[in-house]
N, C-alpha and C positions, 0 to 999 in steps of 0.2 A: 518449287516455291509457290505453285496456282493455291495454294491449301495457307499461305502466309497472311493472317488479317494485319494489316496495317492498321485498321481503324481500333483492334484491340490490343495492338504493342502500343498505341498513342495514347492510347485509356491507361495501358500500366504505367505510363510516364506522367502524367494528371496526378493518378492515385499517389507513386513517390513521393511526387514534387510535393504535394498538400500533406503526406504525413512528416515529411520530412522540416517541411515549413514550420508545421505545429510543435512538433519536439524542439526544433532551436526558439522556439515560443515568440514567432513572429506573430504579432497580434492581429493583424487582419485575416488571418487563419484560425480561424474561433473554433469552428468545426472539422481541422485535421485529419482529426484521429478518423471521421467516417473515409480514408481512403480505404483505410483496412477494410471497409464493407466493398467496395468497389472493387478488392481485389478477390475477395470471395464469390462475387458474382462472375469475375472473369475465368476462375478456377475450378467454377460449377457449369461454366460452358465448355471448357475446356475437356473436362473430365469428361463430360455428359457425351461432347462429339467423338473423342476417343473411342471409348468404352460400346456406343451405340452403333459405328461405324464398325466395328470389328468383331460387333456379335453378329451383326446381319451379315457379315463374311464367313462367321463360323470360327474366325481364328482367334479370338478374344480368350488371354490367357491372365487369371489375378493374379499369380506370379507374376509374369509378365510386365503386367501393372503395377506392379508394386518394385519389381526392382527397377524398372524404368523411373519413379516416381522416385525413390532412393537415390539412384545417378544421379539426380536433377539437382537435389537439395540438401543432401547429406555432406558432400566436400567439403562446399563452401561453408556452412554452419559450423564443422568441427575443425576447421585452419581460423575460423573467428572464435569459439570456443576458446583453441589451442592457446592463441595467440594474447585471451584475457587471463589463461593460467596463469601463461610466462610475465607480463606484465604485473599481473596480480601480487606473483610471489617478491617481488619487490619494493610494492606501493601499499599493498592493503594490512590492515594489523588482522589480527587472526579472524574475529569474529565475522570480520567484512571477509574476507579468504576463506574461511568454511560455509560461507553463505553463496560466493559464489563456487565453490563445490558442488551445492546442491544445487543452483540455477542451472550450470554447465551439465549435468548429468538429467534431471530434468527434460533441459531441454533437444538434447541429443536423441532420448527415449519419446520423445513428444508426450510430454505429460506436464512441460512448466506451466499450460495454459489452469491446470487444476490446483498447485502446486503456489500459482500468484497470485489465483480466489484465495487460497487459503489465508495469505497472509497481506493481503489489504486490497485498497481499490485501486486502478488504474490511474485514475486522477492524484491521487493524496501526493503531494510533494516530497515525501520519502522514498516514492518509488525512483525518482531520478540519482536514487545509488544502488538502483539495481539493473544490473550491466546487463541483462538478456532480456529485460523485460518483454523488449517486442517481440520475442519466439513464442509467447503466448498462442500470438496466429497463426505462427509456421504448426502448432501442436493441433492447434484444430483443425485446419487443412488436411495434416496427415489421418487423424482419427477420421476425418471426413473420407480420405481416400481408403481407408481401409474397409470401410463397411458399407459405401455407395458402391461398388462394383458387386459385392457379396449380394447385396439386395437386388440389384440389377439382373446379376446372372439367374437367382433365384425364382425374382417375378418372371422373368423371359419364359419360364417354363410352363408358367401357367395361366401368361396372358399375350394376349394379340399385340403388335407397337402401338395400337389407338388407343386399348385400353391399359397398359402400361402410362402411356402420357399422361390419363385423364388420373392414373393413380397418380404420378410424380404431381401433377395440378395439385390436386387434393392435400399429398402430404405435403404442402409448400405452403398453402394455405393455416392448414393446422398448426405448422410448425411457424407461422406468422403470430398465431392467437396466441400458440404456447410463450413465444418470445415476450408479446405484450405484458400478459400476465405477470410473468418470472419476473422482468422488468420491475412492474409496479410494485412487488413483494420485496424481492431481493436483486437490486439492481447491482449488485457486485457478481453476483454470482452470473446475472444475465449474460452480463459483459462478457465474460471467460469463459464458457462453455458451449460444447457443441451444439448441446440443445435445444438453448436460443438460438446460433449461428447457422446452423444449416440451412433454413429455409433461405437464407442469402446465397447459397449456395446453388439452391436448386431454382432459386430465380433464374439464377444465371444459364441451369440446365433448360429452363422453359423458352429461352432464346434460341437455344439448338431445336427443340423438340415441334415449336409450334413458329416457326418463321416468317418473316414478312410476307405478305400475300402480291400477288405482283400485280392487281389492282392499286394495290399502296405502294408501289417500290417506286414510283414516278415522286414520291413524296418524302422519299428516305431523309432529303437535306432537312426538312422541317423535324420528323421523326427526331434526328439526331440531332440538333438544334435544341428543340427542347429536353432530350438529356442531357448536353449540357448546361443548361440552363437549371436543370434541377441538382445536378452535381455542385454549381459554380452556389447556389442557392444554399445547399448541405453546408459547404467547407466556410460561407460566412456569414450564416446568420445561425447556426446551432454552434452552439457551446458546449463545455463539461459541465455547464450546471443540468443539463436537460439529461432525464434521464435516456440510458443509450444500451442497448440498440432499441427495442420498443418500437412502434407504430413512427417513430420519425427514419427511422432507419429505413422506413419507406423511398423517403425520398433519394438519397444518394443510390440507394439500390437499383430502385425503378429509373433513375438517370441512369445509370451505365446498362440496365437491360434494354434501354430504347438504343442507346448506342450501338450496343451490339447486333441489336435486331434491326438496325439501318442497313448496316453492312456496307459504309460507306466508305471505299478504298481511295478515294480522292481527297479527303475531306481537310480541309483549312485549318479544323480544329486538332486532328489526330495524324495526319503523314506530312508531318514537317521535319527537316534533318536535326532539328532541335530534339524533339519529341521521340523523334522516332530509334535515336541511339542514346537517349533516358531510358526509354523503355526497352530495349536491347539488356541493358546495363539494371533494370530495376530490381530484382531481388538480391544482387553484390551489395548494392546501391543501401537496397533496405537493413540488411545483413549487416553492414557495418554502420550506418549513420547513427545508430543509439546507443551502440558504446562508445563515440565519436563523443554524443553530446554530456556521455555519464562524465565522461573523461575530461568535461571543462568544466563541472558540476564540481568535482572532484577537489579538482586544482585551483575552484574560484578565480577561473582565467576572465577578466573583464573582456567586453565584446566577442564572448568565444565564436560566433555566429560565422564572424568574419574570417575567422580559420577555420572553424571546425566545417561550415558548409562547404566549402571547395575542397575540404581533407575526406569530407565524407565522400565524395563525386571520385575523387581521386584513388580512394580504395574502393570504392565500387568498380570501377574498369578495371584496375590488375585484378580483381580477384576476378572479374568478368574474363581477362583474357587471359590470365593462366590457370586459375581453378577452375570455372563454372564451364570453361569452353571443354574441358578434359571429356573425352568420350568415353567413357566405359562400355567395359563390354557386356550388351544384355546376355539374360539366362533367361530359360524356359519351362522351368522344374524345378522340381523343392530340393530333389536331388542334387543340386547344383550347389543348393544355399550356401556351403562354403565356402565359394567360387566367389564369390561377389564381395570387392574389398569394400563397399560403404561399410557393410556389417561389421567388419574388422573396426573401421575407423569409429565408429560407435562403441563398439565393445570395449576397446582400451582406452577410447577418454570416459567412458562412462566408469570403468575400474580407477582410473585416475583421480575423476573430478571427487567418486565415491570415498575414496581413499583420504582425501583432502579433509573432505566432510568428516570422517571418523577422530581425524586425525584433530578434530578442533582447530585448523586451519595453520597446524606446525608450528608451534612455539617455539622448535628450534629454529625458528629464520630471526627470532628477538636476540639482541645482544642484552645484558644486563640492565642498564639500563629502561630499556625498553619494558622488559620482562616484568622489571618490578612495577610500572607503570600497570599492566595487563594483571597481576598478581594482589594487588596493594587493598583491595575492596575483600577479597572473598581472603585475605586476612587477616584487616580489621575483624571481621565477622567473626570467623573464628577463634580469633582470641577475646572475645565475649567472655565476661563469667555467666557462670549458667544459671542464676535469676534474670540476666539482662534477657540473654536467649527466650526464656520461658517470658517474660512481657512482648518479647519482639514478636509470639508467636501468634498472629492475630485469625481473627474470627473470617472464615467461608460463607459468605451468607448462601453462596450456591447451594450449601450443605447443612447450615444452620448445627454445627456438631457441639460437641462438648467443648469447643473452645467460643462459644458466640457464651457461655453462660460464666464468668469470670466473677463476678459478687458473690461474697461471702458473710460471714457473720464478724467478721474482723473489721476493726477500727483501722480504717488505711488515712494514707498519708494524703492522696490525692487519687483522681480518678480522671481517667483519660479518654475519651470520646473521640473519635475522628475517623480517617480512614488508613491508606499506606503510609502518609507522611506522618503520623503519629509513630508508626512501628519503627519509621527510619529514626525520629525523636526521641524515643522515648530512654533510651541512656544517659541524656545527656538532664535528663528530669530525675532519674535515678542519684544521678553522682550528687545533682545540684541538693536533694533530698538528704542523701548521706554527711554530705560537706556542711551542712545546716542540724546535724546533731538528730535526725531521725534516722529510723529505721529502712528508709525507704521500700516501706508497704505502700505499695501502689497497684493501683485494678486498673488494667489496661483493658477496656471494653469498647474497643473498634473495631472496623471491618474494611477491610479490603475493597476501595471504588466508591465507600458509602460517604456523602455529606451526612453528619448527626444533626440532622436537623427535623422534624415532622412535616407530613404530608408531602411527601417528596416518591414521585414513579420512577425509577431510573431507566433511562433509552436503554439500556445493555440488558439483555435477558438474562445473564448471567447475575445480574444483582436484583434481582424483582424480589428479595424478601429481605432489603435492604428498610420499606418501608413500615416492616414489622419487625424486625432489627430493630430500630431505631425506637417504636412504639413500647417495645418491652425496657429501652436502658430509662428514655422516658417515664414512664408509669414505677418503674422502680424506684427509681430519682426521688419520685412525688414528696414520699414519706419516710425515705430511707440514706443514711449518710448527711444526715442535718449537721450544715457548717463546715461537713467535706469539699474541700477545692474540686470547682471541677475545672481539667483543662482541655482546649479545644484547641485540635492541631488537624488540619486538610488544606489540602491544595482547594483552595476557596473557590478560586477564580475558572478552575476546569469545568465545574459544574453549573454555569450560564453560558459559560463562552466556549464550553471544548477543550482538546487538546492541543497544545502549540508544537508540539514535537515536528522538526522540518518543516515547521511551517502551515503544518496540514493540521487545518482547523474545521473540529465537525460539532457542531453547535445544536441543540444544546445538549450536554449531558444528562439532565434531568428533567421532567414535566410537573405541573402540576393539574389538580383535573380544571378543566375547561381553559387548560391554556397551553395547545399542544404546540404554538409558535412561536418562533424569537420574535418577541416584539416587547415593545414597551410596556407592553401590560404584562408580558413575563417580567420582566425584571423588575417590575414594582410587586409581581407577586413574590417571586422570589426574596427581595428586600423582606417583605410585608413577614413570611415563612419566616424567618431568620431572626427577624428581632423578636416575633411574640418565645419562637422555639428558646432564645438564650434569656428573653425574661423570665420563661418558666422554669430554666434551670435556677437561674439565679435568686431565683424569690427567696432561698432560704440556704443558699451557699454562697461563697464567691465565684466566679467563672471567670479563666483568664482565655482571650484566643489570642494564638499565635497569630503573627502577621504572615501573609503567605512566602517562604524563603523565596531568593530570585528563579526564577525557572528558564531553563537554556534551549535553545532549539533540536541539539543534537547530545546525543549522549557524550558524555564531556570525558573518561578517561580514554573512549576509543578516537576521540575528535583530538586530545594529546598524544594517542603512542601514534597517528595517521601522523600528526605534525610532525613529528621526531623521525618518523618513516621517510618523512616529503623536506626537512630538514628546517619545516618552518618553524615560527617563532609561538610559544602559547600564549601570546599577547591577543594571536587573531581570534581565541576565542571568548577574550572579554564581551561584554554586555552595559552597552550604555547604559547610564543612570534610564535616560528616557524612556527604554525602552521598559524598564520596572514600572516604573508612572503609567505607560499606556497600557498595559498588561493588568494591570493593579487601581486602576483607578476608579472604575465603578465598586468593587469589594472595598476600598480604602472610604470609600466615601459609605457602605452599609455597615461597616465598621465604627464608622464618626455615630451615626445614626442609633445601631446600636446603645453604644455609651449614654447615648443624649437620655436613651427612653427607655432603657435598664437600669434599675439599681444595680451593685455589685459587680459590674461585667470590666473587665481590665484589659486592656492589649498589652500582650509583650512585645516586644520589636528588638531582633537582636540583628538585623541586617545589617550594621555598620560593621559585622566584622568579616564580610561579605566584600565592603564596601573600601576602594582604593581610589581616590579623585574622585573622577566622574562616572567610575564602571562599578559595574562589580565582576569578582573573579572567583571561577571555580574552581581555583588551587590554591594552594600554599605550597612556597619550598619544594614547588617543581611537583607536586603530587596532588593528584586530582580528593575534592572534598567533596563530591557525589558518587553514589552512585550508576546512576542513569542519567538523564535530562534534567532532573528536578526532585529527586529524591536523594535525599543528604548519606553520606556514609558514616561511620561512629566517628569518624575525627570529624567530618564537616560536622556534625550535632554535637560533638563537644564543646563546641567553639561558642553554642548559643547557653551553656549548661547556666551560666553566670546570673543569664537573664531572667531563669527562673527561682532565684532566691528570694524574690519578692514573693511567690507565690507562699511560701512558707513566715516571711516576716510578719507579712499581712496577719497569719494565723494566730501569729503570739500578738499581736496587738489585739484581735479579736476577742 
């Protein structure tokens, strides 16, 4: 036990307690999430005295290391893996069940941390329905432990331990600037990858390698003092708005490197019976607390804090004392590698979770009911007649192909501008065309993400010839289709304010030049954009825009088969009126403005059939009329078909 740091079991117990604090989203924990950097620094010590200890023996084996590292963290992750299957297959509807498929297999293989870059940021409030999220760190940890001992055994060969140090110095530094950078470009990806993350690591290794000098050891309490000082500093005054890890991720770092470089086995701050069997218990601890907190996310359990905290402590120690305590047996040889049950336990939830995944997350667990709930959208779609299909098929600006050029030499009925929510609309403009004694020839000339409006940059790089998209329907407009309706159908209000989807709002969607910030001179330029763009369409047609349809926070048929899974009622997912009003309120008032200082320009409004008391609802007769979040299905856009008969009346009076 002389080799036992109490002062860094007390550090893993800090680092818990403040990630743990942060995910039940107790507010005086602003800055949380930096434990995870704290525990990197304790696991680049760790590693570092390991690995450095056992080469200067001679007996340092990376097998060795690696199944050892395996024993440690494998069990426990795949009996909490296991355990979200079993739960899963009775609570999640498919899509949520094939998604955690892939989280669970992901993170088994230690690769979720690439796997969660991929599909959004750390912060975005949708990520609180994804159950592994935190194994992002256990994935980089591991990648870390794979290729720091290889490097290690390596250099040994061709360098002295001074000049090995002054390299691990160096690349610690480097991989500091590299962090900064990565950060300031692409702060999602910083976050998730080892890239960025390692030099936290080998911070932690530079505690081992360059140790307090015993000139300074009489001062260790002060030392250690001021890391926590700089700890206590990280976890309340940095936030998720600050970009992370970057040059702030200095500071919690450099706090727990002073700590550990105190080496102070007494301390008030770190060996307390409190602390010291937190930290004992801290990766059970960590390992279950975030399916813990998905799990009241889930269920909309009001004050879940208050249980799910002491439920998370509570499966931390059993899994502490019947999993994590379990000893396996080390191997010494590659020879062996069959020997070694973590690998098993890996292999067959990862064929498991795999399996799930393929499997589109088993529709056989849906009873009818259900089924047609999960069914009902893809087929509407396809019993489409195939003109609707060929309008719904809208333009790639990524691609700019032969569907971005839709004008013809034909006298159409109308002409439709916008972006996705035109494509979801645009049947319901078909029928309303037909029902009114035309032909319904209609030019559907939208795009996918695009406001049709001019001088518009959009943040997504995936749409940057959205502003020449637009330029071409424009210029063609000019002098062509005189007295053609044009109709204007987009989700208005995304592209000032972001998306609402869970809540997770990233502002703005679109720039214009010299206005790269939300501020009130955006939204007056934006205003400004909008009304000269629909007076120029209108100068010599009519223009009707759609009012923006309600938009919901969460995808609405999977938020109904969850309810019918969880036996609740699809009341829970109405939408106060109010909450349309705050949503809608700035566009509702550029809209008013509009009208004022356009000739020709009309809104249609068919949200009252949306519209029951004080909510609106995104069903009818038990069956969902979106899509997605916000995006109508052919019954929800039938339902608005009515409202555009004016478009056509208007025509014959003209």
């Amino acid at each position: 036990m002389s080799n036992f740091r109490y002062d860094i079991n007390g550090l893993r117990a800090i680092a818990v307690i403040v990630v743990v604090l942060f995910h039940f989203d107790v507010g005086f924990i602003s800055g949380g999430f930096a434990g995870v950097d704290v525990f990197f620094v304790i696991s680049g010590y760790l590693m570092t005295r390991i690995i450095f200890r056992e080469l200067e023996k001679g007996t340092f084996s990376i097998f060795k290391f690696y199944v050892a590292r395996a024993n440690r963290i494998i069990p426990s992750l795949v009996i909490v893996c296991l355990v979200l299957l079993v739960i899963g297959w009775f609570i999640l509807p498919p899509l949520e069940y094939k998604a955690l498929g892939k989280h669970v297999a992901s993170s088994v293989i230690f690769l979720s941390n690439v796997i969660y870059f991929r599909e959004s940021g750390y912060f975005d409030t949708g990520s609180n329905s994804k159950w592994l999220l935190h194994t992002w760190s256990l994935s980089v940890e591991w990648q870390f432990y794979i290729l720091y001992p290889i490097f290690l055994v390596f250099c040994k060969r061709f360098f002295f331990k001074t000049k090995l140090k002054l390299l691990i110095l160096i690349g610690t530094i480097v991989g500091l600037v590299i962090s900064i950078y990565i950060t300031s470009v692409s702060p999602n990806s910083a976050y998730y990858l080892l890239l960025t993350r390692a030099w936290e690591m080998m911070f932690g290794a530079l505690a081992f390698l360059y140790p307090l000098k015993k000139s300074l050891q009489r001062h260790r309490v002060i030392i250690e003092t001021a890391g926590v000082v700089l700890i206590a500093f990280s976890f309340s005054f940095i936030s998720k708005e600050n970009a992370w890890p970057g040059f702030l991720a200095l500071i919690p770092v450099f706090g727990a490197f002073l700590i550990i470089l105190s080496n102070n086995q007494n301390s008030m701050f770190t060996n307390n019976i409190l602390f010291q069997n937190i930290g004992t218990w801290s990766y059970s601890i960590y390992l279950w607390h975030w399916p813990v907190v998905v799990f009241g996310y889930y269920l909309a359990v009001p004050n879940w804090i208050y249980f799910g905290l002491p439920l998370s402590i509570l499966l931390g120690w059993i899994n502490y004392i019947y999993i994590e305590r379990i000893n396996f047996r080390l191997f010494y040889s590659w020879k062996e590698l069959l020997k070694i049950k973590p690998f098993y336990m890996v292999l067959i939830l990862a064929m498991m979770s795999t399996y799930i995944f393929v499997n589109e997350g088993f529709l056989s667990r849906l009873d009818e009911n259900k089924l047609n709930i999960f069914e009902y959208n893809s087929n509407l779609v396809s019993n489409l007649p195939e003109e609707i299909r060929y309008l719904r098929d809208q333009c790639e600006v990524g691609y700019m192909d032969d569907k971005c050029n839709r004008f013809t030499e034909d006298s159409p009925d109308a002409i439709i501008l916008g972006d996705s929510h035109a494509q979801a609309i645009v049947n319901s403009i078909y029928d309303s065309a037909l029902r009114s004694g035309l032909q319904g020839n209609i030019i559907n000339s939208s795009a996918f993400g695009c406001i049709p409006i001019r001088g518009v940059i959009h943040s997504d790089a995936e749409r940057s010839n959205c502003s020449l998209f637009n330029r071409k329907n424009y210029n063609y407009l000019k002098n062509k289709y005189i007295n053609t309706p044009v109709i204007i159908i987009a989700r208005l209000n995304l592209y000032p304010f972001g998306f609402n989807e869970n809540g997770d709002v990233k502002k703005p969607y679109i720039f214009f030049e010299n206005e790269s910030n939300f501020s009130e001179s955006y939204l007056l330029t934006f205003k400004r954009n909008f009304i000269s763009s629909m007076c120029e369409l209108s100068a010599n047609r009519q223009v009707y825009i759609l009012k923006p349809v309600p938009e919901f926070s969460f995808n609405v048929p999977n938020e109904m088969l969850k309810n019918r899974m969880l036996k609740y009622g699809d009341r829970l997912i109405n939408m106060p009126d109010s909450e349309y009003v705050m949503r809608n309120k700035y566009i509702s008032m550029v809209l008013k403005s509009t009208i004022e200082n356009c000739r020709n320009v009309n809104i249609i409004d068919g949200n009252d059939v949306f519209k029951e008391k004080d909510f609106y609802s995104p069903y009818k007769k038990e069956l969902p009329l979106y899509v997605d979040s916000n995006h109508l299905n052919p019954a929800g856009s039938k339902l608005l078909s009515k409202y555009f008969d004016k478009v056509w009346k208007n025509q014959d009076k003209s």
